[in-house]
C-alpha positions in Angstrom: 2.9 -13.3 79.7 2.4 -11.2 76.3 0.7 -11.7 73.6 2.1 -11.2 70.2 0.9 -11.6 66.3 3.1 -13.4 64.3 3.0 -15.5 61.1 4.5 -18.5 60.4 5.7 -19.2 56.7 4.5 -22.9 55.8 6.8 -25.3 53.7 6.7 -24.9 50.5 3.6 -27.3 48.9 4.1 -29.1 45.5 1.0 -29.1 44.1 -0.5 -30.7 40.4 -0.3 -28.0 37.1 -4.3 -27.4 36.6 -3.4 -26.7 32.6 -3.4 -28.8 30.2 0.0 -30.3 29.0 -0.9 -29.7 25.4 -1.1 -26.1 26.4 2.0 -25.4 27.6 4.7 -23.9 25.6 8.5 -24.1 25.9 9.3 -20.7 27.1 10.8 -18.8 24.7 10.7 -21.5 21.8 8.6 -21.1 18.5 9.3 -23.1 16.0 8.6 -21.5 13.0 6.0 -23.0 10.2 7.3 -24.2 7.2 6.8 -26.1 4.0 8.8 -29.8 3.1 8.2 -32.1 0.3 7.5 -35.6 0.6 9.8 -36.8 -2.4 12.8 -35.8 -0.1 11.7 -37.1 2.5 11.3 -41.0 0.8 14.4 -40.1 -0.4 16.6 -40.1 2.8 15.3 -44.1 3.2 12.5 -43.5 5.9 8.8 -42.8 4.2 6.5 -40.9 5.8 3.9 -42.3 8.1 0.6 -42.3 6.7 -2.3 -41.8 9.6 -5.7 -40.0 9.6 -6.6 -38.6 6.4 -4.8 -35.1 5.9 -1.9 -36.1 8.4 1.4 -37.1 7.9 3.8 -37.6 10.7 7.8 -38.2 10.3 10.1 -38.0 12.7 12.6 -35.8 11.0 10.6 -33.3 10.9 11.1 -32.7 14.9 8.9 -33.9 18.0 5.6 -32.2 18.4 5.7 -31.4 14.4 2.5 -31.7 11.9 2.3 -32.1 8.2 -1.1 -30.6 6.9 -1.7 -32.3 3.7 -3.9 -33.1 0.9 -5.4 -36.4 1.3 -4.7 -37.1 -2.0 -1.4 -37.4 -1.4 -1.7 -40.6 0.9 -4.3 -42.1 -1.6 -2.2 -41.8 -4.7 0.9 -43.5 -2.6 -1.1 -45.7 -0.8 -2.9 -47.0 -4.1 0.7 -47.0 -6.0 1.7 -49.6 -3.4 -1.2 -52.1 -3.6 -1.6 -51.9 -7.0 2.4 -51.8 -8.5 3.0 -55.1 -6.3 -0.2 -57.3 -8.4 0.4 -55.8 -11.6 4.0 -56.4 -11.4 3.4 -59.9 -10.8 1.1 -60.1 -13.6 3.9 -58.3 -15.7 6.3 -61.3 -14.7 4.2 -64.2 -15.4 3.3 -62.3 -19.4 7.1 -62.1 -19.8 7.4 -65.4 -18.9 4.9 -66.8 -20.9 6.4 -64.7 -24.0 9.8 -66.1 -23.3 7.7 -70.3 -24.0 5.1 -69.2 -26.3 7.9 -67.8 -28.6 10.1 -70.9 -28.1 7.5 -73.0 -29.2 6.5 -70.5 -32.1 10.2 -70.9 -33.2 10.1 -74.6 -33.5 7.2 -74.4 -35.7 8.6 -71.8 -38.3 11.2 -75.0 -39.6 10.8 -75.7 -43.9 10.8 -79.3 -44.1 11.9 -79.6 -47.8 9.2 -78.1 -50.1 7.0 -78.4 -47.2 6.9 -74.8 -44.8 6.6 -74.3 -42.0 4.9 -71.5 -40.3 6.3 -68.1 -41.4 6.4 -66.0 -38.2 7.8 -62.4 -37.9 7.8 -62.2 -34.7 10.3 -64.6 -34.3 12.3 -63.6 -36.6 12.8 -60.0 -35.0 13.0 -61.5 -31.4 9.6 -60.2 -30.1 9.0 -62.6 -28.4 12.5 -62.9 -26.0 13.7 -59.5 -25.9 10.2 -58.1 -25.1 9.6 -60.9 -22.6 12.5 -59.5 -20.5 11.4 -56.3 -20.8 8.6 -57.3 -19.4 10.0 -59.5 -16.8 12.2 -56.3 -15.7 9.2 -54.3 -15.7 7.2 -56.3 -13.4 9.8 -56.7 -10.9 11.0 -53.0 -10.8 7.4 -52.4 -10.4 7.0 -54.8 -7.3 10.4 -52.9 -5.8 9.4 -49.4 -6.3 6.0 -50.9 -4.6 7.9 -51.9 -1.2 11.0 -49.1 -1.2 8.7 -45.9 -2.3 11.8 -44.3 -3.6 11.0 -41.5 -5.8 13.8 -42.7 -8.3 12.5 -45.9 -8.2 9.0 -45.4 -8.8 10.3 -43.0 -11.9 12.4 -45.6 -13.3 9.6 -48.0 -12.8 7.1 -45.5 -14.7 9.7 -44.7 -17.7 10.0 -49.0 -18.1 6.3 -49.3 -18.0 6.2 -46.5 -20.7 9.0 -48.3 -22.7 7.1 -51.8 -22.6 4.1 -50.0 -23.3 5.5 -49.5 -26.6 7.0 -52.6 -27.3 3.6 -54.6 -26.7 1.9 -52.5 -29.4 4.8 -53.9 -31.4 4.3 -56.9 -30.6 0.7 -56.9 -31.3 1.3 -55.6 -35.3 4.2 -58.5 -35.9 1.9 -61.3 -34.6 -1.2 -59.7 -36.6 1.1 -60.0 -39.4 2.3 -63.5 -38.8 -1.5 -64.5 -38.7 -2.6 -62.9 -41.9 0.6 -64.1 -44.1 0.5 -67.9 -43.3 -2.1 -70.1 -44.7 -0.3 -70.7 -48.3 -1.1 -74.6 -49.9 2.4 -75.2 -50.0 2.6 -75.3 -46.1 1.8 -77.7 -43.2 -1.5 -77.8 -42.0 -0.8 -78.5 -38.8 2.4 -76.0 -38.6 0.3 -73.5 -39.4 -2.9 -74.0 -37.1 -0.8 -74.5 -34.5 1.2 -71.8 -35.3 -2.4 -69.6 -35.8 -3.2 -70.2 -32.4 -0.1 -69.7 -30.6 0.7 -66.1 -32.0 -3.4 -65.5 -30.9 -2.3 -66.4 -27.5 0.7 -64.1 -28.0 -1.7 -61.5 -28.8 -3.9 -61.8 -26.0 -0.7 -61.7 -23.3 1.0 -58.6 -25.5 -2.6 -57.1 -25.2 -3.1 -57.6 -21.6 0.7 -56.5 -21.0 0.4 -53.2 -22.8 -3.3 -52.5 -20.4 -1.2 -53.7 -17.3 1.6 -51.3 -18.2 -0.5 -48.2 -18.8 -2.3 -48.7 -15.7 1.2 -49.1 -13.7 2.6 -46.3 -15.2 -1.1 -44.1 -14.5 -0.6 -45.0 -10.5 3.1 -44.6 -11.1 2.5 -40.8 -12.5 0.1 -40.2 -9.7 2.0 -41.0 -7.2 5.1 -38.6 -8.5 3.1 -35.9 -9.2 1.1 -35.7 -5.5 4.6 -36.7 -3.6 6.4 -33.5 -5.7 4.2 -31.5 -4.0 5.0 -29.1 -0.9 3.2 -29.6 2.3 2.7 -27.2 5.3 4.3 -28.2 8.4 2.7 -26.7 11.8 4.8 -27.1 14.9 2.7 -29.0 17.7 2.8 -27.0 21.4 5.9 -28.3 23.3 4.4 -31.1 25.0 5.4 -33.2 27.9 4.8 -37.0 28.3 1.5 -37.6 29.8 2.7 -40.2 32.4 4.7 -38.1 34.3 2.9 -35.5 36.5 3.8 -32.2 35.7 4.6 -30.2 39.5 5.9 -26.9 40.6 6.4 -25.1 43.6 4.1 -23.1 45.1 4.8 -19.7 46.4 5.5 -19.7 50.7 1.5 -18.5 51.8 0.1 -16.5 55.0 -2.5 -18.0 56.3 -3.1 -15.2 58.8 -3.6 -17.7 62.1 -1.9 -15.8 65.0 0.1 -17.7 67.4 0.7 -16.9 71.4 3.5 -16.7 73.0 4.0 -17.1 76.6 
């Protein structure tokens, strides 16, 4: 009988990665930093995600990537969005109630013989209908830039809030005017009261239009000039999903037990 040293390679053991998953990287991968601009981005029809403040994920950009951003940038689009959809609604209901005030303003402005009526400039230059679809327009490209967050749309939507910006201070002088030229003896009484107080609602809703339409077109600006901006993207560490177990194989070990042989 002899007796003899000898070692016995064990099976190979699969045991679980100690390291964190976050901390491993794809060998020989890097992907390099870079810089991307948001307007592009709610160009191709997707908008980025918007999640804690100075973060913005998208899935273009690659898995495992991370925009580094100003939080401003979410604000301005975030407030653009809330705010475009009420004021655009408000824009709406002011066109509409150009479109009837100015119809019965119209009907009041008849002569009946040497009797006049109420003399109204508005009216006569169409204030009252074409800037009541403006405004109409306005509002409702307003609500769609407020859902879509298209670039072109939310500049399309600013240069119409600009546009009916201007044609409610227009609005405002011709109905002043109507006011201070009617009140002669040789007209209606009741033509021109009633004709007082309708271009005074007129001028309250113009009023309120061209405030609603400066304030669309502020978030509007806002929002354009943060999106425009370039943002730092940082690639993430190659990461696995954390429900599967990561495993290798361990190397074949000695455990130095000697074993007899007979």
């Amino acid at each position: 009988m002899s007796l003899q040293a000898t070692t016995q390679p064990r099976m190979y053991e699969t045991v679980l990665n100690p390291y964190p998953r976050n901390s491993i990287m794809a060998p020989g991968f890097q992907q390099p930093v870079g810089f991307i601009h948001l307007g592009n981005q709610a160009q191709s029809g997707q908008p980025p995600f918007l999640g804690s403040p100075g973060i913005i994920t998208n899935s273009h950009q690659g898995q495992g990537n991370t925009q580094v951003v100003n939080p401003a940038i979410g604000t301005a689009i975030t407030n653009f969005k809330e705010e475009a959809k009420i004021l655009g609604a408000i824009q709406i209901m002011i066109g509409l109630m150009h479109i009837g005030f100015g119809t019965i303003l119209g009907f009041m402005n008849t002569v009946y013989g040497p009797v006049l009526g109420f003399a109204s400039l508005a009216v006569i230059s169409g204030y009252p209908f074409w800037g009541g679809i403006s405004f109409i327009a306005t509002g409702t490209l307003s609500i769609l830039a407020s859902k879509k967050l298209s670039p072109s749309l939310i500049k399309s939507s600013l240069g119409m809030n600009i546009v009916s910006t201007f044609f409610a201070f227009i609005g405002v002088i011709l109905l002043l005017v109507d006011v201070s030229i009617n009140g002669l003896p040789n007209q209606d009484y009741w033509a021109v009261l009633s004709g007082k107080g309708t271009a005074a609602m007129l001028i309250i809703f113009s009023l309120l239009e061209f405030c609603t339409n400066c304030t669309t077109a502020y978030f509007a600006k806002r929002a354009i000039t943060k999106t425009n901006r370039p943002v730092l993207v940082i690639p993430n560490a190659y990461t696995v999903s954390p429900l599967e177990p990561q495993l290798f194989s361990a190397p074949p070990r000695n455990d130095g037990h000697l074993t007899h042989a007979t």
